[in-house]
PyMOL commands that place a pseudoatom at each C-alpha (Angstrom):
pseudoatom trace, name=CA, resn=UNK, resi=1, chain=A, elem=C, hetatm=0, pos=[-14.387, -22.570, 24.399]
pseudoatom trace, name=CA, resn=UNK, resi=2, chain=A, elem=C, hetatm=0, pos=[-10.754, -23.834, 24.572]
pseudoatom trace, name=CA, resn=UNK, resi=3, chain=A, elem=C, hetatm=0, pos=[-8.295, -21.067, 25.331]
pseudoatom trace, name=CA, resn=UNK, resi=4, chain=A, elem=C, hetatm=0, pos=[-6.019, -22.296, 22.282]
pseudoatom trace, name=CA, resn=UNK, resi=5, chain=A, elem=C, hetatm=0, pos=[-8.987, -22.141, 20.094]
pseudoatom trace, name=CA, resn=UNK, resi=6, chain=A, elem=C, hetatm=0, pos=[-9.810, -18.717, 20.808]
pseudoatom trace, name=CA, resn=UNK, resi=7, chain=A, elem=C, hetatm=0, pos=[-6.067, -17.690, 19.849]
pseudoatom trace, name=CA, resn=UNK, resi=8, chain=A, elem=C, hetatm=0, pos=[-5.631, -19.366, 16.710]
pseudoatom trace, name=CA, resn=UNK, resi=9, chain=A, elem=C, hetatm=0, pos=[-9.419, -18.490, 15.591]
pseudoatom trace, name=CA, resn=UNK, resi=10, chain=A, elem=C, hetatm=0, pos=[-7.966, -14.456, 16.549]
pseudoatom trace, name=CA, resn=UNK, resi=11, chain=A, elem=C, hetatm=0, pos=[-4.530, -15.085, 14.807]
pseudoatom trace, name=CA, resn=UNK, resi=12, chain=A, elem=C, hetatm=0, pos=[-7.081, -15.521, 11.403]
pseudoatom trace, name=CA, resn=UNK, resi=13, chain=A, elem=C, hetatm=0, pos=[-9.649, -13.095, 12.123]
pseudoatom trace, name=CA, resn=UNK, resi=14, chain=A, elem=C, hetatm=0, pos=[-7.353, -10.437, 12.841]
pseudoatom trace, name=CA, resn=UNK, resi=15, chain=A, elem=C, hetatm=0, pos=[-7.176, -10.224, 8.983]
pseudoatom trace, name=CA, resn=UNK, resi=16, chain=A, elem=C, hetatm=0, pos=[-9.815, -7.167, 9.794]
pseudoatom trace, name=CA, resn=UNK, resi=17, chain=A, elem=C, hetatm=0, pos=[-8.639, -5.340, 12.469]
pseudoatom trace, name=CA, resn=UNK, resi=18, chain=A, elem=C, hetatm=0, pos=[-4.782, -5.950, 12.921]
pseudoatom trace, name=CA, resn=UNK, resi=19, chain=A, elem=C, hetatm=0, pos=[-3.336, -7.550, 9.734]
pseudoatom trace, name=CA, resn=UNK, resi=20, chain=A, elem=C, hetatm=0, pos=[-0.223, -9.548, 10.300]
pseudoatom trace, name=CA, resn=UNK, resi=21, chain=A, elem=C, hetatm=0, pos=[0.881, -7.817, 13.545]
pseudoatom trace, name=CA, resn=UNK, resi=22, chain=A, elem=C, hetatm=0, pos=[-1.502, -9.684, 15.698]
pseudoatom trace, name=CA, resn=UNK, resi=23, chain=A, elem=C, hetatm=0, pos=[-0.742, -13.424, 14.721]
pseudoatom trace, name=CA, resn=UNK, resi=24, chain=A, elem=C, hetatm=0, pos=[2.686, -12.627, 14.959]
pseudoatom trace, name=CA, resn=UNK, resi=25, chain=A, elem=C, hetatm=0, pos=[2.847, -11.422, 18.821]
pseudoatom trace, name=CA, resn=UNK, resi=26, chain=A, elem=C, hetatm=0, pos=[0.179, -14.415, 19.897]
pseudoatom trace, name=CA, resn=UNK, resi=27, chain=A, elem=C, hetatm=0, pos=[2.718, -16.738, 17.387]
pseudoatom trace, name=CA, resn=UNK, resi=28, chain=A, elem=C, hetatm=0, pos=[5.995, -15.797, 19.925]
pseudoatom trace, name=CA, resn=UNK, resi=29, chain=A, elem=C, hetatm=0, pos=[3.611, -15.546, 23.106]
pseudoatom trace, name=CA, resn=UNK, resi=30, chain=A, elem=C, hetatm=0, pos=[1.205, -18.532, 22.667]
pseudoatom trace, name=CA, resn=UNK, resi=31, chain=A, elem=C, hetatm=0, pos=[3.268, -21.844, 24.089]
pseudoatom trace, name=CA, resn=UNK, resi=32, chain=A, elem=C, hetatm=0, pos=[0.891, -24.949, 22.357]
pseudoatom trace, name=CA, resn=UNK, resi=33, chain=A, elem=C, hetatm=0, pos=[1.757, -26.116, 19.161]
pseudoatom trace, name=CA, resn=UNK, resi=34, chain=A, elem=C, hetatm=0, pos=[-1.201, -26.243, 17.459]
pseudoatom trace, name=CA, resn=UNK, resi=35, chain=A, elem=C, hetatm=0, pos=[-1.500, -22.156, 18.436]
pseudoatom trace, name=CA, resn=UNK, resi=36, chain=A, elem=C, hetatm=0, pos=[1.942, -21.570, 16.414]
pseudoatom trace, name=CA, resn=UNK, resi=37, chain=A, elem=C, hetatm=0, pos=[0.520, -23.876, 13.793]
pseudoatom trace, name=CA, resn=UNK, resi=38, chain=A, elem=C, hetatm=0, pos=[-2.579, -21.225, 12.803]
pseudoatom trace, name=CA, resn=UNK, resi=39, chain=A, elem=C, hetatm=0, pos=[-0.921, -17.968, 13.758]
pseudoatom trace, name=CA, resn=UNK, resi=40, chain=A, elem=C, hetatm=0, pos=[1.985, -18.703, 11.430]
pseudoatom trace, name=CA, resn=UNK, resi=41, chain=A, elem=C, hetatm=0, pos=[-0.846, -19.656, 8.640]
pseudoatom trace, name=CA, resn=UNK, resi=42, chain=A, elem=C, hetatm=0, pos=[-2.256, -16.747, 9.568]
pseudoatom trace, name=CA, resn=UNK, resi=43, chain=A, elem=C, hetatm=0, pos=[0.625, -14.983, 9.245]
pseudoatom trace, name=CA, resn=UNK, resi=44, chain=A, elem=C, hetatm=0, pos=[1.506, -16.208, 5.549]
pseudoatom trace, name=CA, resn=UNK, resi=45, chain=A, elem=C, hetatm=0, pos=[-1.798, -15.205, 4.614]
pseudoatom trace, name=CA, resn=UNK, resi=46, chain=A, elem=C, hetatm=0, pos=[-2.136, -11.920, 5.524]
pseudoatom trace, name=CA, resn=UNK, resi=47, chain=A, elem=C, hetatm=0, pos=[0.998, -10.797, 4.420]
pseudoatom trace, name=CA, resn=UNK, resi=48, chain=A, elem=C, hetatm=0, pos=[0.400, -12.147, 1.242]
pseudoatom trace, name=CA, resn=UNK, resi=49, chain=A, elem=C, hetatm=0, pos=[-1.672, -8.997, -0.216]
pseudoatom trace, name=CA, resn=UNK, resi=50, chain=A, elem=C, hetatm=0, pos=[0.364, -6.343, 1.741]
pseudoatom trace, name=CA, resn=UNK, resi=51, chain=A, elem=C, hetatm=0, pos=[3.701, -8.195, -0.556]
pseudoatom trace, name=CA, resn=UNK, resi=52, chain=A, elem=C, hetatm=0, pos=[1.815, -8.449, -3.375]
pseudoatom trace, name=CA, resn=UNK, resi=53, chain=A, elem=C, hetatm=0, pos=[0.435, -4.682, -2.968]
pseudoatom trace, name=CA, resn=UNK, resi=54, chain=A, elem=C, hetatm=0, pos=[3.570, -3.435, -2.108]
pseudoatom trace, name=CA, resn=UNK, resi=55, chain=A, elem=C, hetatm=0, pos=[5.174, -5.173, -6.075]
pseudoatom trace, name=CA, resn=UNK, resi=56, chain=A, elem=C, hetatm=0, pos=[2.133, -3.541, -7.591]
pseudoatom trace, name=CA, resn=UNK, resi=57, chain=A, elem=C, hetatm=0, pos=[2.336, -0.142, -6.380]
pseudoatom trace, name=CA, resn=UNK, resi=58, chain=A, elem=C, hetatm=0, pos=[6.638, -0.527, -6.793]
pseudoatom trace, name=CA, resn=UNK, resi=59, chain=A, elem=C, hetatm=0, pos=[5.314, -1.328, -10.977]
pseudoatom trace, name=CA, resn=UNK, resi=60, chain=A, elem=C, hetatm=0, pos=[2.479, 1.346, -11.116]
pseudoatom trace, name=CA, resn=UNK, resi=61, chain=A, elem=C, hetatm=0, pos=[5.207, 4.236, -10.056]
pseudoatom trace, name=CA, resn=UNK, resi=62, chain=A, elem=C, hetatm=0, pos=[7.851, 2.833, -12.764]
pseudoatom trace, name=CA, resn=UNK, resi=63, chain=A, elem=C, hetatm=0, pos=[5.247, 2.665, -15.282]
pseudoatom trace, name=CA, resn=UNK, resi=64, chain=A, elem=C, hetatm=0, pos=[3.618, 5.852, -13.929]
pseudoatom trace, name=CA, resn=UNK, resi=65, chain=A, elem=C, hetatm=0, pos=[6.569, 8.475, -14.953]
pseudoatom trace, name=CA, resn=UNK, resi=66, chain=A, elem=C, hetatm=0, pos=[7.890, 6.114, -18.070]
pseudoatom trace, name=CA, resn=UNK, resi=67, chain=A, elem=C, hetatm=0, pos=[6.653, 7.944, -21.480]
pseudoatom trace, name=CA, resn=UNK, resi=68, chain=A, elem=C, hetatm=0, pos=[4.166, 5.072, -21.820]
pseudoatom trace, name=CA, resn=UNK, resi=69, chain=A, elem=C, hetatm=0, pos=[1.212, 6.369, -19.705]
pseudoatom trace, name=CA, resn=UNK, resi=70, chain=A, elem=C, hetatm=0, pos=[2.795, 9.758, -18.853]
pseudoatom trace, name=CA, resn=UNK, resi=71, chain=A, elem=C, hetatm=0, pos=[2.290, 10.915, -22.570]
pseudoatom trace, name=CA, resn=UNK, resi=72, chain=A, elem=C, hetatm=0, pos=[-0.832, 8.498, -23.266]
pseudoatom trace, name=CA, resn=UNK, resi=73, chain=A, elem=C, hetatm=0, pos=[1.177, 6.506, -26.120]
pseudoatom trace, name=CA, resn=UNK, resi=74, chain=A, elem=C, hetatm=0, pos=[1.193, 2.739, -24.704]
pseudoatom trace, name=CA, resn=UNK, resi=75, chain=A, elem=C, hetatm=0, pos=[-1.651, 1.362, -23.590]
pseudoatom trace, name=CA, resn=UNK, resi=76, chain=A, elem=C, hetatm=0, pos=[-0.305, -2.043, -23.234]
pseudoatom trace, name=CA, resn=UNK, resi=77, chain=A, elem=C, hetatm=0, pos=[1.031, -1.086, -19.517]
pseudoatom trace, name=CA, resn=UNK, resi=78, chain=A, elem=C, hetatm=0, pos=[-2.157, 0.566, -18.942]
pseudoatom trace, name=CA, resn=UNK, resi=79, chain=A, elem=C, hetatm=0, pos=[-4.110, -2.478, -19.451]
pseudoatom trace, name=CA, resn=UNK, resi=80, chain=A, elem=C, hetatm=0, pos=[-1.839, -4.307, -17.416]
pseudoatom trace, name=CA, resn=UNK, resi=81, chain=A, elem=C, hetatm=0, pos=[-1.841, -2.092, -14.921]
pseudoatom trace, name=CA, resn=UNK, resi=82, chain=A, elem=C, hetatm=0, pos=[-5.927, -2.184, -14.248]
pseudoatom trace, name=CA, resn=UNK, resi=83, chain=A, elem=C, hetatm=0, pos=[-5.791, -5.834, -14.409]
pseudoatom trace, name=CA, resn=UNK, resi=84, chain=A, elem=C, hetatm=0, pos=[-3.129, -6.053, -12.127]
pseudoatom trace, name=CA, resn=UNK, resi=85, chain=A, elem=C, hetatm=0, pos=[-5.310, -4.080, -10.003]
pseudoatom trace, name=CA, resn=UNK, resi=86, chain=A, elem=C, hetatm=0, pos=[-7.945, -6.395, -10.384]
pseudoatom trace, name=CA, resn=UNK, resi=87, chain=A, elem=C, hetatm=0, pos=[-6.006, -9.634, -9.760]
pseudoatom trace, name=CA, resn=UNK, resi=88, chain=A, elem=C, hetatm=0, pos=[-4.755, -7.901, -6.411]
pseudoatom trace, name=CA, resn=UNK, resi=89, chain=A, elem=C, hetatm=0, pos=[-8.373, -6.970, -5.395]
pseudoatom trace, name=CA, resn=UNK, resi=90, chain=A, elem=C, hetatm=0, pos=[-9.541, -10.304, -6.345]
pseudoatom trace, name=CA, resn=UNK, resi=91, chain=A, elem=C, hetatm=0, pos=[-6.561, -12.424, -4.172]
pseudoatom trace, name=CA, resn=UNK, resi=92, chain=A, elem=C, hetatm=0, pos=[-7.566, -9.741, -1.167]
pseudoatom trace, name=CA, resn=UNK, resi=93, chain=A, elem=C, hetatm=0, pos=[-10.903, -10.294, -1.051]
pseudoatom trace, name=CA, resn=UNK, resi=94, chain=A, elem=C, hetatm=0, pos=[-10.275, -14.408, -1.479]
pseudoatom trace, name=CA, resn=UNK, resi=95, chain=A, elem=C, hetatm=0, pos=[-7.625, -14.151, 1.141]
pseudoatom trace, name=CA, resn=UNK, resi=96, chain=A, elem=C, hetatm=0, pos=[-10.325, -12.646, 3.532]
pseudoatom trace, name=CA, resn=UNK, resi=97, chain=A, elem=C, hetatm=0, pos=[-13.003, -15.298, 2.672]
pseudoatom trace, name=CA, resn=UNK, resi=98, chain=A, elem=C, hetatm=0, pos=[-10.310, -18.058, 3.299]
pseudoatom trace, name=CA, resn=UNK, resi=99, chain=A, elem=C, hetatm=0, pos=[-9.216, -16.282, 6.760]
pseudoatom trace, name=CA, resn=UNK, resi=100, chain=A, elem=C, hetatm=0, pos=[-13.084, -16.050, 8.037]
pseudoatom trace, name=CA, resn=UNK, resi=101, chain=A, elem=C, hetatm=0, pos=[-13.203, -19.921, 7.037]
pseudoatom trace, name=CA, resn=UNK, resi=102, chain=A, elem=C, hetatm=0, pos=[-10.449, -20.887, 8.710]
pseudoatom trace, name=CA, resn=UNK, resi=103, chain=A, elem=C, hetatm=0, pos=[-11.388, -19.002, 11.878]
pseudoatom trace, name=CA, resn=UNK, resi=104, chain=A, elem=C, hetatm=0, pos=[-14.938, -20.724, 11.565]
pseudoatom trace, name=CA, resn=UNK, resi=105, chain=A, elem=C, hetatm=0, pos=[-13.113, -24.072, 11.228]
pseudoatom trace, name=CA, resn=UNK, resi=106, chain=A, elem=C, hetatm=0, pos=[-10.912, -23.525, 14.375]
pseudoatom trace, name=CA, resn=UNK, resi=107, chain=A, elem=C, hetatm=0, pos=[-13.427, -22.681, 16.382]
pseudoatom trace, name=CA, resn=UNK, resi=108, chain=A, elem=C, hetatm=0, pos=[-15.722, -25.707, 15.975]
for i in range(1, 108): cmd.bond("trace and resi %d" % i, "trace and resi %d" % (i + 1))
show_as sticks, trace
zoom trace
């Protein structure tokens, strides 16, 4: 197996082990290209849920301690909340998938 293959397929799979820290070190220490190329994908994609986890958690505080769901009397924002939940879980878990897929793809 190609050297550069290895790195990029690690930059993706690190999704499970080292999200977002490890492509970025083997993006500023690999020298090839096509190494940069899939580390900074991998990158993107793994910082994509932590961003999007961080704006959900920021919204589920704020609507947390507003009268809405600390009294019980608006259950608009609860709904929203739970599905927001779910869209967030759902994005993860297809963010994984697409990492593992990539990784598979690099590596052939």
């Amino acid at each position: 197996m190609d050297q550069s293959k290895g790195l990029s397929a690690l930059g993706y799979l690190s999704f499970y082990f080292a999200p977002f820290v490890l492509p970025l070190i083997i993006f500023f220490v690999a020298k090839e290209d096509a190494v940069k190329h899939h580390n900074k994908r991998a990158f993107i994609s793994q910082l994509i849920p932590i961003v999007l986890g961080i704006i959900y958690f920021i919204f589920f505080i704020i609507f947390a301690f507003t009268d809405g769901i600390a009294y019980e009397t608006n259950y608009f924002f609860e709904g929203w909340i739970f599905i927001g939940f779910i869209i967030l879980a759902v994005l993860s878990f297809g963010i994984a998938i697409w990492n593992l897929v990539q990784a598979i793809k690099v590596l052939r």
